[in-house]
MILUM-869013 format. One record per residue (C-alpha): x, y, z; residue number from 1; residue in three letters. Coordinates in steps of 0.02 Angstrom, whole numbers, plus 50000, padded with zeros to 5 digits. Layout:
MILUM-869013
+-------+-------+-------+-----+------+
|     x |     y |     z | pos | code |
+-------+-------+-------+-----+------+
|     X |     Y |     Z | NUM |  Ala |
...
+-------+-------+-------+-----+------+
//
This chain:
MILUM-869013
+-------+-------+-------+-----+------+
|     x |     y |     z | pos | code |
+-------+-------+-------+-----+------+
| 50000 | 50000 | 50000 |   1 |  Unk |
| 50074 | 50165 | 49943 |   2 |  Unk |
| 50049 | 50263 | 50097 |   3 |  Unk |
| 50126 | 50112 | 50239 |   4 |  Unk |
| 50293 | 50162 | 50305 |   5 |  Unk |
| 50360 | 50291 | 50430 |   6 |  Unk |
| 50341 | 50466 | 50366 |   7 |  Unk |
| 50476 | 50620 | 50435 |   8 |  Unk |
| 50412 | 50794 | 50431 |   9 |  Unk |
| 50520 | 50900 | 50293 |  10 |  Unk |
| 50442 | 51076 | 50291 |  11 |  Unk |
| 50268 | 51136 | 50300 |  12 |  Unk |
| 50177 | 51289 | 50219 |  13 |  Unk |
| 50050 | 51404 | 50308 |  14 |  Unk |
| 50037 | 51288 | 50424 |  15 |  Unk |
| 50058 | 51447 | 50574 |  16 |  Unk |
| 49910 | 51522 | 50495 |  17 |  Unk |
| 49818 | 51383 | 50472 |  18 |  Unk |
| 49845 | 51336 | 50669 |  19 |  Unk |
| 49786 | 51539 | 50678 |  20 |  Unk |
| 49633 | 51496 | 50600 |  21 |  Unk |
| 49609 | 51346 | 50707 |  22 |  Unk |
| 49615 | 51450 | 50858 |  23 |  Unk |
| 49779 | 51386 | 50964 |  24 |  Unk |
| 49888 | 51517 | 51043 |  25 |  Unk |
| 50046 | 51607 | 50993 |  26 |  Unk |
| 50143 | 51504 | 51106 |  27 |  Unk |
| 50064 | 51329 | 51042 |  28 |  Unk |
| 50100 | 51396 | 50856 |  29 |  Unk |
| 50285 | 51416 | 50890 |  30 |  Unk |
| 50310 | 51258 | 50938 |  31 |  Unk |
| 50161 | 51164 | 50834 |  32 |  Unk |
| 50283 | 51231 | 50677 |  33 |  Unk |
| 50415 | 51143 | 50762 |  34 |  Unk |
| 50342 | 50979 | 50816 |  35 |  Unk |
| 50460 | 50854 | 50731 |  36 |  Unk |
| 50318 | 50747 | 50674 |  37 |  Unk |
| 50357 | 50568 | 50647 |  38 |  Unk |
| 50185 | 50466 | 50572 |  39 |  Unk |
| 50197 | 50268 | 50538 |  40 |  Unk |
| 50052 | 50214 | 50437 |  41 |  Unk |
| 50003 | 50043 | 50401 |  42 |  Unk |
| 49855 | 49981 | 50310 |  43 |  Unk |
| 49769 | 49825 | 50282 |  44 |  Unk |
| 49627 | 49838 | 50155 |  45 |  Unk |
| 49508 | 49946 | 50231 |  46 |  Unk |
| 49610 | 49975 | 50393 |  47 |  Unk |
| 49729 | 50090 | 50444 |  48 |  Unk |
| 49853 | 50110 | 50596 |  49 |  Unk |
| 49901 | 50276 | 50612 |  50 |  Unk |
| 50062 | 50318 | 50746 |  51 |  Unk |
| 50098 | 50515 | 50765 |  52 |  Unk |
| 50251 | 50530 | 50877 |  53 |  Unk |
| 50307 | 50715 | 50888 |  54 |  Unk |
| 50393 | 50824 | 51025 |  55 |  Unk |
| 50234 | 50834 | 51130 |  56 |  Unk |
| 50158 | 50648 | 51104 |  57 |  Unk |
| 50144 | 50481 | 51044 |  58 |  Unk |
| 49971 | 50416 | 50984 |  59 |  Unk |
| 49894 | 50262 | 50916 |  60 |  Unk |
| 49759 | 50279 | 50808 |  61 |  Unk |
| 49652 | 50153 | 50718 |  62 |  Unk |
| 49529 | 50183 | 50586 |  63 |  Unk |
| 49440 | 50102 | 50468 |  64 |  Unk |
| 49381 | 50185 | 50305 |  65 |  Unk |
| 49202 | 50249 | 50320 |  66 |  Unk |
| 49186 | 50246 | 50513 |  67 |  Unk |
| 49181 | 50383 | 50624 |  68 |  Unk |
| 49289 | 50404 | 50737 |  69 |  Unk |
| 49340 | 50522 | 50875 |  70 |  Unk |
| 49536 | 50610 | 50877 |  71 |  Unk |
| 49578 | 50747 | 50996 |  72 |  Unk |
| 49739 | 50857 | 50902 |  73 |  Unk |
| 49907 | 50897 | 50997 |  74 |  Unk |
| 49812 | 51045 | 51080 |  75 |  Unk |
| 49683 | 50967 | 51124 |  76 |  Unk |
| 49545 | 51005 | 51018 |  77 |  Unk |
| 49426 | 50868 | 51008 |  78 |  Unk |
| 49339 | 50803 | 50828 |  79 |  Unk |
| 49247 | 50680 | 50741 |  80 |  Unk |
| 49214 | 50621 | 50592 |  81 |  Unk |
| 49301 | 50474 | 50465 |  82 |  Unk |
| 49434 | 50455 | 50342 |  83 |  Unk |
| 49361 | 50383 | 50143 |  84 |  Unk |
| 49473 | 50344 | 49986 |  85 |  Unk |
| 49451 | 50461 | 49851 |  86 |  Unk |
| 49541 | 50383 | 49709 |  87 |  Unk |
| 49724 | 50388 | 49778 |  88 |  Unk |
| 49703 | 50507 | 49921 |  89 |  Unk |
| 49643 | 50466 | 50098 |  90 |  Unk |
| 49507 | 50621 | 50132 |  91 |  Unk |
| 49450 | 50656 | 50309 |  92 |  Unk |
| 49303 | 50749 | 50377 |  93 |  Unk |
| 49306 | 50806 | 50529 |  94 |  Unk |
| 49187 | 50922 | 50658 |  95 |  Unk |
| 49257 | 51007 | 50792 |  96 |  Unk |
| 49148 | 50953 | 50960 |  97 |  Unk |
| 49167 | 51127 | 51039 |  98 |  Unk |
| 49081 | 51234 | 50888 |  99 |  Unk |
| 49043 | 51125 | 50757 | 100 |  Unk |
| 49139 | 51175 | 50628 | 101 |  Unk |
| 49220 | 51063 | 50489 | 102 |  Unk |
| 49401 | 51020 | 50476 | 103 |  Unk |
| 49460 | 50928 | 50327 | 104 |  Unk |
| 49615 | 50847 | 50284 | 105 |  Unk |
| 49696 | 50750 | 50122 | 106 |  Unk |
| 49845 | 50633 | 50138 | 107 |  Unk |
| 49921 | 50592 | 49952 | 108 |  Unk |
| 50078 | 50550 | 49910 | 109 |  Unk |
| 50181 | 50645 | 49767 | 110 |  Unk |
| 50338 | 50579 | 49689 | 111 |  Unk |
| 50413 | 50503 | 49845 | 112 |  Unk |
| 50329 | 50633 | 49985 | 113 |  Unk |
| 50183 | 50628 | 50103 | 114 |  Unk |
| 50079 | 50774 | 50077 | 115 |  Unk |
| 49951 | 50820 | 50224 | 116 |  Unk |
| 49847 | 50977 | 50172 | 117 |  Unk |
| 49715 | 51035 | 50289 | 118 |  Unk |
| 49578 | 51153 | 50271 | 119 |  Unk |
| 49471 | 51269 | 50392 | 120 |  Unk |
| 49368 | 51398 | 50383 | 121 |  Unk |
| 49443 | 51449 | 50228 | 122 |  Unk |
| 49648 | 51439 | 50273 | 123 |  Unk |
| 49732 | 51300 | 50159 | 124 |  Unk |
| 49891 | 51205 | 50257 | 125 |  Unk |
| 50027 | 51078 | 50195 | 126 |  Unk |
| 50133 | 50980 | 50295 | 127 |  Unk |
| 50250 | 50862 | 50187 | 128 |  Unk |
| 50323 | 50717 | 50248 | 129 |  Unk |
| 50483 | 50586 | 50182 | 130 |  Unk |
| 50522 | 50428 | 50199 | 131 |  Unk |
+-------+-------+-------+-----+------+
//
């Protein structure tokens, strides 16, 4: 499967204003740009394990395409929603519990990178990943 394999952060682009956007803090900005993100993804047909290990944490996560599922991010912002297979991109949906609002996020790989873009309310993120 194209996207198994531990993935290193490289760079990322407007990712600050996207975590603006989002609502965290100045302080959890700084070092959100600076997280040294680590993912391992494995899948087996329909199912994915999903480990984010970065400067603040180390979670598990299992999904399974379709489902719904509920993911709290690094600051603790709490969502729901599922991950679906749109050709040869994973595309997640996600809510936000505390207002509601929708949080979406593509995972693709181009040439030999991991590209994570993120979108909400409007602000348009990219965090690229390699091997």
């Amino acid at each position: 499967m194209a996207f198994d394999g531990t993935w290193k952060i490289d760079r990322n682009e407007n990712y600050e204003k996207f975590m603006e956007a989002m609502g965290i803090n100045v302080m959890k900005r700084k070092l959100g740009a600076h997280d040294n993100l680590k993912i391992t993804i494995q899948q087996d047909g329909n199912k994915f394990t999903v480990k984010e290990s970065s400067n603040f944490r180390t979670i598990d996560i299992e999904f399974t395409l379709g489902v719904n599922f509920e993911y709290s991010l690094a600051d603790g912002t709490e969502l729901t929603g599922s991950w679906n297979m749109e050709g040869n991109k994973l595309v997640g949906t996600f809510t936000r519990k505390d207002n509601g609002k929708v949080l979406t996020a593509y995972r693709e790989i181009v040439g030999e990178e991991l590209v994570q873009t993120y979108v909400y309310e409007g602000v348009e993120a990219k965090r690229i990943f390699k091997r």
